[in-house]
C-alpha positions as CSV (number, residue, x, y, z in Angstrom):
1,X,177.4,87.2,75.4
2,X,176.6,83.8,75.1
3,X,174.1,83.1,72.4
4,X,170.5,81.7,72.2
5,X,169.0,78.8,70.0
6,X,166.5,76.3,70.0
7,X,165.3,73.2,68.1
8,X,162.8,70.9,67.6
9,X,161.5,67.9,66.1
10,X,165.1,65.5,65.2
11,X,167.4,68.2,65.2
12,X,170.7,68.6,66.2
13,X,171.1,70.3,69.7
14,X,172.4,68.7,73.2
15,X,170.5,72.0,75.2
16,X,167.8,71.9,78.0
17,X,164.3,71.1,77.2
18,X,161.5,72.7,77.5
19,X,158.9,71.9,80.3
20,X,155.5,70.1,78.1
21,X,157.7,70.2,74.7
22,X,159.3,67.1,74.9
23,X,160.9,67.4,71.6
24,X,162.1,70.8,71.8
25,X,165.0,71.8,73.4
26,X,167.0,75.4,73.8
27,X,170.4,76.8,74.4
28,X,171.1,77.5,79.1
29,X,171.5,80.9,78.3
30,X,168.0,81.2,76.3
31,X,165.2,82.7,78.8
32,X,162.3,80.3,78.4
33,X,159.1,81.1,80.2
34,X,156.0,78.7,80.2
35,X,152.0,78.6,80.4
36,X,150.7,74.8,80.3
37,X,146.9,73.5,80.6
38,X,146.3,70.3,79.5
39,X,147.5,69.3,76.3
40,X,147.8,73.1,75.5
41,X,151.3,74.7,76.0
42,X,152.9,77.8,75.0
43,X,156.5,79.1,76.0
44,X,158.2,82.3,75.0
45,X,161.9,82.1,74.5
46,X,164.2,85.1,74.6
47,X,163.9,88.6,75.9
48,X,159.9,88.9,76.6
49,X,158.6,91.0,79.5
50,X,155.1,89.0,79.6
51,X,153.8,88.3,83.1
52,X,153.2,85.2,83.7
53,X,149.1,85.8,84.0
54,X,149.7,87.2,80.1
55,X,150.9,84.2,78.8
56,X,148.4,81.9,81.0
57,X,146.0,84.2,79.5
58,X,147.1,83.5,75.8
59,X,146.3,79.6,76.1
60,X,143.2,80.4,74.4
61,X,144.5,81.4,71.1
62,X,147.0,78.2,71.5
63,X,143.6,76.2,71.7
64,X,141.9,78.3,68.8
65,X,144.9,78.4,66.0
66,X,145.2,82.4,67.0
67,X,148.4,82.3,66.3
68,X,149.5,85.7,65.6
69,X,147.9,87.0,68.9
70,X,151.2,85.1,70.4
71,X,153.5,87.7,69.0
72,X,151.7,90.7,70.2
73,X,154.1,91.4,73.6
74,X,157.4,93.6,73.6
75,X,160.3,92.6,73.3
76,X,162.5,90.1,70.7
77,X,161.7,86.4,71.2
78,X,160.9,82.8,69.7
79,X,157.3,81.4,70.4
80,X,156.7,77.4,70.9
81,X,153.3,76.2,71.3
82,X,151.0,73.3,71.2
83,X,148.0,72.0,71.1
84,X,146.6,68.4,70.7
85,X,148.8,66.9,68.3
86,X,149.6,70.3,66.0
87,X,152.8,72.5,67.2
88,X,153.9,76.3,66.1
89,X,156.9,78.0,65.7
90,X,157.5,81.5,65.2
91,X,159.9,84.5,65.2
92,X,159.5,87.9,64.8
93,X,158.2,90.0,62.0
94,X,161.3,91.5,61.0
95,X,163.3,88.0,61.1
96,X,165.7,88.7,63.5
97,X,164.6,85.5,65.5
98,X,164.9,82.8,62.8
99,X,163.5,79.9,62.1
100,X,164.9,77.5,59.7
101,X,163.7,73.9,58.7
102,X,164.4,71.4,56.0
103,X,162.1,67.8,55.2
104,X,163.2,64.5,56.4
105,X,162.0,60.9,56.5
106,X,161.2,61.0,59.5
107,X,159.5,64.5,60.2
108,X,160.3,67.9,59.7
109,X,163.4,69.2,61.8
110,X,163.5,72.7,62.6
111,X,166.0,75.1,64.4
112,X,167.1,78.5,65.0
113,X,170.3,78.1,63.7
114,X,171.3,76.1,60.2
115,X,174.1,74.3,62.2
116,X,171.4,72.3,64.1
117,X,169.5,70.6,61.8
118,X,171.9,67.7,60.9
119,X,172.2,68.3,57.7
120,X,175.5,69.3,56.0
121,X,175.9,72.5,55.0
122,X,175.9,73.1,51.3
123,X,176.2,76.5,50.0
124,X,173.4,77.7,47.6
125,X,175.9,79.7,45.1
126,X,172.9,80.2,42.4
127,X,170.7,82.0,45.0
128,X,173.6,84.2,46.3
129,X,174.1,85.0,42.9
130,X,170.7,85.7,42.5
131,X,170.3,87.7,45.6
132,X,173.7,89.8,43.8
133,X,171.8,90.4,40.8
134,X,168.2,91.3,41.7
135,X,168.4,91.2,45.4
136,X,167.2,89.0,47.7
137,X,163.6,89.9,48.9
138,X,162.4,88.1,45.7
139,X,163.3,84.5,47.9
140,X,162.0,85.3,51.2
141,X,160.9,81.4,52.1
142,X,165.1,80.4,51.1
143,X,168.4,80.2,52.9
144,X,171.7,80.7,51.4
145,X,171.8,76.8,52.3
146,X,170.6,74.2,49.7
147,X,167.4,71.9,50.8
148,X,167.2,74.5,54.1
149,X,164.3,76.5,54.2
150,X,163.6,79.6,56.6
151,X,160.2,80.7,58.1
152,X,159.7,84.7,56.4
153,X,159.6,87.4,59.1
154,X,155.9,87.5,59.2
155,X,154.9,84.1,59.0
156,X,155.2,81.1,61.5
157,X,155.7,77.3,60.8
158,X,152.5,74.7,61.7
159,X,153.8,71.1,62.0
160,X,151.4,68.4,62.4
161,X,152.3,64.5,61.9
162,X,152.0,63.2,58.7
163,X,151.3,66.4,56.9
164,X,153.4,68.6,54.9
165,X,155.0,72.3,57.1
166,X,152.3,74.8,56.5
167,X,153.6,78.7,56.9
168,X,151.1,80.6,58.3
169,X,150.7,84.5,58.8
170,X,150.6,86.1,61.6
171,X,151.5,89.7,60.2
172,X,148.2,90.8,62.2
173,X,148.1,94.5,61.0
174,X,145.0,96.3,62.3
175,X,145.0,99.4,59.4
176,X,144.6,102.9,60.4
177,X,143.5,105.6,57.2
178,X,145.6,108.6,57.6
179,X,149.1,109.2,60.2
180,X,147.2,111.2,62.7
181,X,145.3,108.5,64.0
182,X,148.3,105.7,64.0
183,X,150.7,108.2,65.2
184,X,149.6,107.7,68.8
185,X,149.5,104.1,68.5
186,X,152.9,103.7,67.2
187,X,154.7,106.8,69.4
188,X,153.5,104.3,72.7
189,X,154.9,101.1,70.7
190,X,157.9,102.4,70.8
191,X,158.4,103.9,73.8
192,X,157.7,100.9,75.1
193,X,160.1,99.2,73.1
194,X,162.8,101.2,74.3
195,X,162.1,102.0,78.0
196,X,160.7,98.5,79.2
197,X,164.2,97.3,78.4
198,X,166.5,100.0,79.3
199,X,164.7,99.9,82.7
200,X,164.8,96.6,83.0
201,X,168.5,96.1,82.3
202,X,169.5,97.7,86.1
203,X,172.0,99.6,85.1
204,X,173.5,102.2,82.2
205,X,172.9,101.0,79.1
206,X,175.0,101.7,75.8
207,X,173.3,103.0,72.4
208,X,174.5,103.7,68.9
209,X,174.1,107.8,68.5
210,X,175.1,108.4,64.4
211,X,173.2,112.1,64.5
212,X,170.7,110.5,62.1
213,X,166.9,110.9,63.4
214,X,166.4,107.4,64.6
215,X,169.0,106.7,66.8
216,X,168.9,110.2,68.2
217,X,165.0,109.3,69.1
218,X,166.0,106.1,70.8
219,X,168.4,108.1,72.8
220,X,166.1,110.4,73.9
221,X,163.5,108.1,74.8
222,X,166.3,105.6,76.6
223,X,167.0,108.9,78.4
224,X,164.2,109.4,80.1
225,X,164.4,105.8,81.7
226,X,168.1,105.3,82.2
227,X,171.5,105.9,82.2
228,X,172.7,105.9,78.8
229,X,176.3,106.1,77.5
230,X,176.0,106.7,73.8
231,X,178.7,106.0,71.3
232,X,179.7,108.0,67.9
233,X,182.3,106.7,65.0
234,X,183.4,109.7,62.8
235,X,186.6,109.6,60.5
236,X,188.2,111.7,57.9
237,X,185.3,110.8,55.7
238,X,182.2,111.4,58.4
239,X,179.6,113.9,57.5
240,X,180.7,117.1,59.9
241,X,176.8,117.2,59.8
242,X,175.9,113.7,61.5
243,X,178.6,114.8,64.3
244,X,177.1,118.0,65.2
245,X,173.7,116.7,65.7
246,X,175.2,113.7,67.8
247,X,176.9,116.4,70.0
248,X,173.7,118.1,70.2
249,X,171.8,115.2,71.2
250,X,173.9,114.1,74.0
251,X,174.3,117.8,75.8
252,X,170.7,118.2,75.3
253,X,169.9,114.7,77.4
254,X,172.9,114.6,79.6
255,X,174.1,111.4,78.9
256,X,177.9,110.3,78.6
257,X,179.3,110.3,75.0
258,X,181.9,108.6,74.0
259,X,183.6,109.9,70.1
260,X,185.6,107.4,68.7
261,X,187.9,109.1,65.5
262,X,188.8,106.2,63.0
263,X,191.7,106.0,60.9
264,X,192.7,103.7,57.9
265,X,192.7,100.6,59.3
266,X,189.0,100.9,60.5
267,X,187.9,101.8,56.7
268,X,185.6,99.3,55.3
269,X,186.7,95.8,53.6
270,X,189.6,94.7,55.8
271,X,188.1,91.5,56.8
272,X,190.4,91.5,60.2
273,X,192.1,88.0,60.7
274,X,190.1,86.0,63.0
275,X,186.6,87.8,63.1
276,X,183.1,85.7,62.8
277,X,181.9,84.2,59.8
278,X,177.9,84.0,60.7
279,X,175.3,81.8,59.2
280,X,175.1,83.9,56.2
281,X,176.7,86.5,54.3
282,X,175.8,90.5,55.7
283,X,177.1,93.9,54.6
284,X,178.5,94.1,58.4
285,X,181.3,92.0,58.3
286,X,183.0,94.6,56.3
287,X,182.7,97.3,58.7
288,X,183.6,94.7,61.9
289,X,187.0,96.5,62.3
290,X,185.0,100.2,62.6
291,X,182.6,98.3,65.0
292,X,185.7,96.9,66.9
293,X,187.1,100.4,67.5
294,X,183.8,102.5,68.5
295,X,181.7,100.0,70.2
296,X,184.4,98.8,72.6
297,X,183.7,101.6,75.4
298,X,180.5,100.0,75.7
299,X,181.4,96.6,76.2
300,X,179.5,94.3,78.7
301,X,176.9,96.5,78.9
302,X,173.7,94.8,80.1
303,X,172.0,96.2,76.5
304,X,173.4,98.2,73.5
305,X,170.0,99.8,71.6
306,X,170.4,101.1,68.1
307,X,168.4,103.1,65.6
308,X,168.9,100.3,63.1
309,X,165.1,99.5,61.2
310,X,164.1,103.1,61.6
311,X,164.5,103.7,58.0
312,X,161.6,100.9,57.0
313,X,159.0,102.0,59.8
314,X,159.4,105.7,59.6
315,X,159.4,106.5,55.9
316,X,158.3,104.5,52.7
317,X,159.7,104.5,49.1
318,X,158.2,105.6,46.0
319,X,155.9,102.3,45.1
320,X,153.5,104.4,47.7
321,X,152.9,106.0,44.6
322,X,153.1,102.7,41.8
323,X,150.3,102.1,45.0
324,X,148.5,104.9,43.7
325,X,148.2,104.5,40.0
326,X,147.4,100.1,41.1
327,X,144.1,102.2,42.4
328,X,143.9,104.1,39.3
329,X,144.6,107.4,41.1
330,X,146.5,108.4,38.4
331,X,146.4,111.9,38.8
332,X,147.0,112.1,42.7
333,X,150.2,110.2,42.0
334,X,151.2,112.4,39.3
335,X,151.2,115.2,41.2
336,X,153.2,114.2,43.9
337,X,155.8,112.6,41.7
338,X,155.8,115.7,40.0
339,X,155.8,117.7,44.0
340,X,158.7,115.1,45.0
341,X,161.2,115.5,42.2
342,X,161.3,119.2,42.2
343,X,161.2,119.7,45.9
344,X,164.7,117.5,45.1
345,X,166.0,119.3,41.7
346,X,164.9,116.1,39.9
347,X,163.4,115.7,36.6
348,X,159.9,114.5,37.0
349,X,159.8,112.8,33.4
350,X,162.1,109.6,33.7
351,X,161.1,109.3,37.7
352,X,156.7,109.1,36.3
353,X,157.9,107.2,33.4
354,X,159.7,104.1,35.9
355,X,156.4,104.0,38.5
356,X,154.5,103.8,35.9
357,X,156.2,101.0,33.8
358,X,156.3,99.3,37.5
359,X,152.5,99.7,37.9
360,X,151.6,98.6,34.2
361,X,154.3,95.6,34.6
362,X,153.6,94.2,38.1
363,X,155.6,91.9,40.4
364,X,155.1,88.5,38.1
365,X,155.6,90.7,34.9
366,X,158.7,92.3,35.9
367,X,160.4,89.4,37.2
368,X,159.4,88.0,34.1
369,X,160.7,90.4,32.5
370,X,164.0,90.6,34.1
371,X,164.4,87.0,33.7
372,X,164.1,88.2,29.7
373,X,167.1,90.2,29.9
374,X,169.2,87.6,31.5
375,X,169.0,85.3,29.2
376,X,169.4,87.1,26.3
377,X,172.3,89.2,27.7
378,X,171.3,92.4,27.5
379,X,172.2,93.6,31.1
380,X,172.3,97.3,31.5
381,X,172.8,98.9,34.9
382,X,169.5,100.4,36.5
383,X,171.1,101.5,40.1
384,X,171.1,105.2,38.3
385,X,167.2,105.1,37.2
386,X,165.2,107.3,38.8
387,X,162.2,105.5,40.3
388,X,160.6,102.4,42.2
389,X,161.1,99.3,40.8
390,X,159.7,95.2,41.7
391,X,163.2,94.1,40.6
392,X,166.2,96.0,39.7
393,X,168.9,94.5,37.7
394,X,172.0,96.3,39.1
395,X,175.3,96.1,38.2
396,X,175.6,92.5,40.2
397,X,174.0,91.7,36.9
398,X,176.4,92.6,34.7
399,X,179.3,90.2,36.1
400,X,177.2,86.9,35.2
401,X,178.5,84.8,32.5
402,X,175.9,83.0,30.5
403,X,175.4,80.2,32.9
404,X,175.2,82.7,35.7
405,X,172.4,84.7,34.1
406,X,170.8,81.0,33.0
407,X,170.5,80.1,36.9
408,X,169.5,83.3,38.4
409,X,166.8,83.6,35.1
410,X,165.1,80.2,36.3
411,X,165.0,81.4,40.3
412,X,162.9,84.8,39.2
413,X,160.6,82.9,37.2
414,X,160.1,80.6,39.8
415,X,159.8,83.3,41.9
416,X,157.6,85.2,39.8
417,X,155.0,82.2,40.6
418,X,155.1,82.3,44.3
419,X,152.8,84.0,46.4
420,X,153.6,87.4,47.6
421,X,152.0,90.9,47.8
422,X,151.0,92.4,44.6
423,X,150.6,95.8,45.9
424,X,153.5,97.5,45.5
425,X,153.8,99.3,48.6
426,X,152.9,95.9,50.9
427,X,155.5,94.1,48.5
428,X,158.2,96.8,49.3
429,X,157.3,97.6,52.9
430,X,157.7,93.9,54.0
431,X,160.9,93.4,51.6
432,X,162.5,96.3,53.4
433,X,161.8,94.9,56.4
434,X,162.9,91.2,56.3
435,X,166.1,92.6,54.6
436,X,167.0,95.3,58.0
437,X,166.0,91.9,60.1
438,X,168.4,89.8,58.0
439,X,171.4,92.0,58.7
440,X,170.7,92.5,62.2
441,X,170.3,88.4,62.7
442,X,173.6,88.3,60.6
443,X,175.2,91.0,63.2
444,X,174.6,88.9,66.1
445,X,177.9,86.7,66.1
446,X,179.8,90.0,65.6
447,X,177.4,91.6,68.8
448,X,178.6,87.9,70.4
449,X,182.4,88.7,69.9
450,X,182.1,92.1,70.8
451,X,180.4,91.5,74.3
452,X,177.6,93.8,73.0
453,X,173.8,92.7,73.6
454,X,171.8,94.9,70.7
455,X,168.4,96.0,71.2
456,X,166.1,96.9,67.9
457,X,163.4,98.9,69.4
458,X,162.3,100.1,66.0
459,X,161.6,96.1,65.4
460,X,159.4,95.2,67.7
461,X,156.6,93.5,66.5
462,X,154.0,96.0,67.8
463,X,156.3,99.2,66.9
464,X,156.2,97.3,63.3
465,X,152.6,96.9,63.3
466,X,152.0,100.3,64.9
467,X,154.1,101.7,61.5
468,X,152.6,99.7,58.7
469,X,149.2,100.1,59.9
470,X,149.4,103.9,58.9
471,X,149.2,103.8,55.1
472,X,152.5,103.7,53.7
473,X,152.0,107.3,51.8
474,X,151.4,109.0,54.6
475,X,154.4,107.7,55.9
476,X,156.3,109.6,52.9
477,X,156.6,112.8,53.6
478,X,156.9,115.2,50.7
479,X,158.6,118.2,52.8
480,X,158.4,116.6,56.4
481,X,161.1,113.9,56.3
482,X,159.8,110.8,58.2
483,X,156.5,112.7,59.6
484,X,155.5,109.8,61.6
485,X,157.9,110.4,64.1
486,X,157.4,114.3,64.6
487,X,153.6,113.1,64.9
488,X,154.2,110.3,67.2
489,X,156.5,111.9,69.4
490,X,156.1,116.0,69.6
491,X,158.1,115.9,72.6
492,X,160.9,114.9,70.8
493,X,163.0,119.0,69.9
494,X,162.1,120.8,67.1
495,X,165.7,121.0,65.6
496,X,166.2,117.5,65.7
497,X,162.9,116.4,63.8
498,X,163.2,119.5,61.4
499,X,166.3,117.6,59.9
500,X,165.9,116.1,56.2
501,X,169.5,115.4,55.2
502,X,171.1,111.6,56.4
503,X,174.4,110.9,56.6
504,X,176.1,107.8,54.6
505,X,178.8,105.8,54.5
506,X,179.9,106.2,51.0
507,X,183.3,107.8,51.4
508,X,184.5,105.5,54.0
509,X,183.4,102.3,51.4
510,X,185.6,104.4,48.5
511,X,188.0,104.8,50.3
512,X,187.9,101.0,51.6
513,X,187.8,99.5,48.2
514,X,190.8,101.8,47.0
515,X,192.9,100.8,50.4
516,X,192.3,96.8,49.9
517,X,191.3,96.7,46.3
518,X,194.2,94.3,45.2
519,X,193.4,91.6,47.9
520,X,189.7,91.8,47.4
521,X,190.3,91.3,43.4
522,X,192.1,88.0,44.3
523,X,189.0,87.1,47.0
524,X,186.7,87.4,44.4
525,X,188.4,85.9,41.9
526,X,189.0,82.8,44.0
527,X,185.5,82.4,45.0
528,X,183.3,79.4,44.6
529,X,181.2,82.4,42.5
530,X,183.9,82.6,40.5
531,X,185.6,78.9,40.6
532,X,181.5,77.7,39.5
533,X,182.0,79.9,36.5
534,X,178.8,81.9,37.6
535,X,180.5,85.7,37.7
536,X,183.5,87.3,35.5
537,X,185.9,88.2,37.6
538,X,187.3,90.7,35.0
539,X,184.0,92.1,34.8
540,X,183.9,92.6,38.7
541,X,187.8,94.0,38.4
542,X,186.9,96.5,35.8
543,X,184.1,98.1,38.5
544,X,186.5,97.6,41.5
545,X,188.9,99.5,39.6
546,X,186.3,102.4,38.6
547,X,184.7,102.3,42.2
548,X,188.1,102.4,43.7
549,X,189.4,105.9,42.0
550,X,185.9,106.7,43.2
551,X,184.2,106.9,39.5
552,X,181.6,104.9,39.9
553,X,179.6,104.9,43.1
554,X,176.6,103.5,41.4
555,X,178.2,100.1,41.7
556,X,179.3,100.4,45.1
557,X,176.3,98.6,46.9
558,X,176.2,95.8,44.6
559,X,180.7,95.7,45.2
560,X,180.1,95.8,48.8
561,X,177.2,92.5,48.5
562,X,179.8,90.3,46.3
563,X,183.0,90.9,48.6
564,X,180.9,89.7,51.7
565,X,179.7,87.2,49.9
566,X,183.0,86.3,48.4
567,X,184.6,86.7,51.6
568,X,181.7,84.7,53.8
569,X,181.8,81.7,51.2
570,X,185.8,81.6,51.9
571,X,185.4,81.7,55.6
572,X,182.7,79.1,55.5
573,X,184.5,76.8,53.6
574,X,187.6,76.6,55.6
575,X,185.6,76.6,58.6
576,X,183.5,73.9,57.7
577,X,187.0,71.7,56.3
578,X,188.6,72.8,60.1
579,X,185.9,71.1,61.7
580,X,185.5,68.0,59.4
């Protein structure tokens, strides 16, 4: 699959222009498709089923600055427009369709790729620390690049001469107040989303089928439209669970269904010789050797749709109910704290005590906060707390040196001062979301190598909208699990949206870690991380060795972010020394 990119402005990039944007030009195997009238252009790049009447009839919000109204058609794709002498840029909410920039003398450059914006490539190592430590949804406006900026999912880029980028929103949510009335709304968003494609693509089409609930409902829905051949990875390590409700799915749509059984050299952290390095470090590239092995029946299909994003528009986390006591509804969200944690066999007493500390603290506090206990050391793991949370210092924390925490303290104040939602459940919502856009936009040199073309139906900008526009508390169910999907779709069978449990990949990462943990000990500790004295890499091989004999899988997540990241900056690096 050959990939797609545009840029604009001075940047780097030797592709064909677009007709009425002179200074914008985009990859031959990037769609492009045109409205011009006057001095008033728009052109949608990528995989958009607009008729050409739709985008003719969108020139008026071009002329008006209606910007958002340009991202309101199915499908995954970059907008360009123009008007008089100001021009827009945009991807998608979710950020799978990127937009980077950076300032130079002579404009600003832009691109969808960092690669084309002339400028060398310079590894930020105190943000990637940062994003190890507190995560990374703190920084949405940065790139693991120095002085190279990216447009957040959710926003688009105004460029005028003479003035300074603007980012403007064009989240556009139209808000519903309870599921029932959003539910129909969202269940035609994404049908659409999945059988506009499928029957577009001419052909079968290949999907991810895990057993989980949301790419079991893209199956169905695919289905109805197509020919689907679905695949399933299971191992030694596979919930037996997950497997029977794949099985169950497939004979009860008649598709073909391929099982692929993995074995020790498709565990997780092998880093296979020769595999893509990307634009940025994701948690993918160590599972590319399982993605090898059960995506290859599947192979040069004309699409490959996955469940991936369900997670973040079918559910919501616990700051739904920091959202609650922010309104002062203090006994409404005490109750169903109280409803939640014994439903789970949870105590109810630590979970109230952290949404309530997170309401009192706020986002600026408890960065603030957090930037506290960096500098004065006192780093204490809280991947075990019970509760939501603005920023959690996990145990990526804990393997900063001084000038490590030092760094990463003066990014979350500076963070603390930029704008971003104060409600907790908008802050979290969109965080969830750009961070499930990241990693697919990260998975699309492995897709490239692969000869898969994904398809993220649950991403959509209207299936997106469709899902945050129902409040995000309705969207947690306390008994239902994920009851926006049973309401939006009731043809969907009983037994498949009765299910609460969800499969992980925990055993297989344990298991990885214990299988390669000597040669990712000397990764890490050979890492610019390490090499710019910003991590301990006998701190990190004390928790590789717990996680390893599998005594510690609350540092797993934050083990699997640093050897990516350890293992991307390497690649990079001698990638980037191969081509000078």
């Amino acid at each position: 699959m050959e990939r797609e990119w545009m840029s604009g402005g001075f940047a780097a990039g030797d592709g064909l222009t677009i007709d009425g944007l002179g200074d914008v030009r985009r990859a031959p195997a990037a769609r492009a498709r045109t409205a011009v009238e006057g001095p008033v252009m728009l052109a949608v790049v990528g995989d958009c089923p607009a008729a050409d009447q739709e985008l003719r009839g969108a020139l008026p919000a071009v002329r008006a600055g209606r910007w958002g109204e340009l991202t309101r058609w199915p499908g995954s794709y970059w907008v360009v427009a123009a008007s008089g002498r100001q021009q827009f840029v945009c991807g998608d909410l979710a950020g799978i369709r990127a937009v980077y920039y950076t300032r130079g003398e002579e404009g600003t450059p832009w691109a969808t790729e960092p690669g084309l914006l002339g400028r060398p490539l310079v590894a930020d190592l105190a943000w990637l620390a940062a994003r190890l430590a507190a995560g990374q949804h703190h920084w949405p406006h940065r790139s693991p690049y120095e002085q190279i900026r990216m447009v957040p999912g959710g926003s688009g880029l105004l460029l005028a001469p003479g003035a300074p980028p603007q980012l403007v929103d064009i989240t556009d949510i139209e808000p519903v107040d309870e599921l029932r009335e959003g539910a129909e709304r969202f269940g035609r968003a994404l049908t659409d989303a999945v059988q506009l494609r499928v029957r577009a693509a001419g052909g079968a089409v290949g999907a991810d089928l895990s057993g989980g609930l949301d790419s079991s409902a893209a199956v169905v829905l695919a289905a109805d439209a197509q020919a689907v051949h679905a695949v399933t990875y299971t191992d030694g390590h596979t919930s037996g669970e997950d497997m029977a409700f794949a099985a169950r799915v497939a004979e009860h749509t008649g598709i073909a269904h391929t099982v692929t059984t993995g074995a020790g050299e498709q565990l997780p952290f092998g880093f296979v010789s020769g595999q893509p390095t990307g634009a940025e470090p994701v948690l993918e590239a160590a599972m590319y050797a399982m993605d090898t092995a059960y995506l290859r029946p599947v192979r040069g299909l004309p699409l490959h749709l996955t469940g991936h994003g369900g997670d973040i528009v079918l559910d919501a986390s616990s700051s739904c109910w920091v959202r609650l006591l922010q309104d002062g509804r203090r006994r409404e969200a005490h109750r169903q704290v109280v409803a939640f944690a014994r439903l789970r066999n949870t105590a109810p007493g630590p979970y109230w005590r952290a949404l309530k500390q997170a309401a009192d603290l706020g986002r600026s506090g408890s960065l603030e906060r957090a930037a506290e206990a960096l500098e004065r050391g006192t780093i204490t793991s809280e991947a075990a707390v019970a509760g939501w949370s603005w920023c959690r210092l996990g145990a990526g924390a804990s393997w900063l040196t001084a000038e490590g925490r030092h760094q990463v303290a003066t990014l979350l104040r500076q963070a603390a001062r930029d704008r971003q939602p104060e409600l907790a459940d908008k802050f979290d919502q969109w965080a969830a979301l750009r961070s499930v856009g990241a990693s697919a936009r990260g998975w699309a040199p492995y897709a490239e190598a692969l000869g898969i073309h994904p398809v993220y139906p649950y991403l959509d900008n209207q299936v997106v909208r469709a899902a945050f526009a129902v409040p995000a508390l309705a969207r947690r169910g306390l008994v239902t699990y994920k009851p926006l999907l049973r309401a939006a779709l009731p043809q969907l069978p009983d037994w498949l949206t009765s299910r609460r449990s969800k499969g992980s990949f925990t055993a297989q990462r344990i298991a990885g870690l214990a299988q390669h943990r000597d040669r990712l000990d000397e990764l890490i500790a050979s890492s610019p991380l390490a090499a710019d004295g910003l991590i301990d890499p006998a701190a990190v091989r004390a928790a590789l060795a717990q996680a390893a004999r599998g005594q510690s899988a609350t540092v797993i997540a934050d083990l699997h972010q640093l050897t990516v990241t350890c293992w991307w900056l390497t690649s990079q690096k001698t990638t980037l020394e191969a081509a000078c």
